[in-house]
N, C-alpha and C positions, 0 to 999 in steps of 0.2 A: 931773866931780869924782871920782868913784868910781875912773874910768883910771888918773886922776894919782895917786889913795890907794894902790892895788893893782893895778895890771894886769892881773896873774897870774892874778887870780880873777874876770873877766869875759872870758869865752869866747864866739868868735860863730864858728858852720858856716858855711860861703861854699859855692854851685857856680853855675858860668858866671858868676861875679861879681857874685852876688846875696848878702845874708846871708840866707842859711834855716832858723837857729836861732842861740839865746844862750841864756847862763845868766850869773848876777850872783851872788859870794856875796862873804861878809864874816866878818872872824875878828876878834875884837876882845882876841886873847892869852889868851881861856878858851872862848868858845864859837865855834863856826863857825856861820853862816846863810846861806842860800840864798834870795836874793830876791826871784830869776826865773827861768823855765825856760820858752822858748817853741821850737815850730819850726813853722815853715810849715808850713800845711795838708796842701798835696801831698806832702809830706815824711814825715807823720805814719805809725806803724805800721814803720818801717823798721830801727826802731832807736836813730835819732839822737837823742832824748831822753836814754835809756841811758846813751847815750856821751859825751853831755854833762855829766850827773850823775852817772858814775866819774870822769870827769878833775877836776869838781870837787871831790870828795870826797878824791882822792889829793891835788890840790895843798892841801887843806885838812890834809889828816894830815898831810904834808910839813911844812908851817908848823908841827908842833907840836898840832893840834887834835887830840881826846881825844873831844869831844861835838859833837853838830850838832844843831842844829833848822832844821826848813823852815816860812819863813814864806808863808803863803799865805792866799785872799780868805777 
């Protein structure tokens, strides 16, 4: 559901054809959210978080976002 809502804003890392990280966010025309952020284990320490959570952050300013909050457990 979220794919078909926004695309844009659900990002997933691949290598050798595996996904090894995603992030999920959401703008709802005033606030941006952030509603996941994982990367595989082995992955972890590299960076790839990082780089998941500026590309979300730019396509979120891009849209127009202003403010963000990160939801989390």
């Amino acid at each position: 559901k979220k794919v078909r809502h926004a695309p844009d804003l659900f990002l997933l890392a691949e290598a050798e054809g595996r996904i090894i990280g995603s992030v999920i966010g959401g703008y709802d025309g005033r606030r941006g959210m952030v509603y996941h952020l994982a990367v595989a284990a082995e992955y972890r320490g590299q960076g790839l978080g990082n780089q998941l959570m500026d590309e979300i952050e730019a396509r979120l300013k891009a849209k127009g976002c202003r403010k963000a909050v990160e939801l989390g457990p």
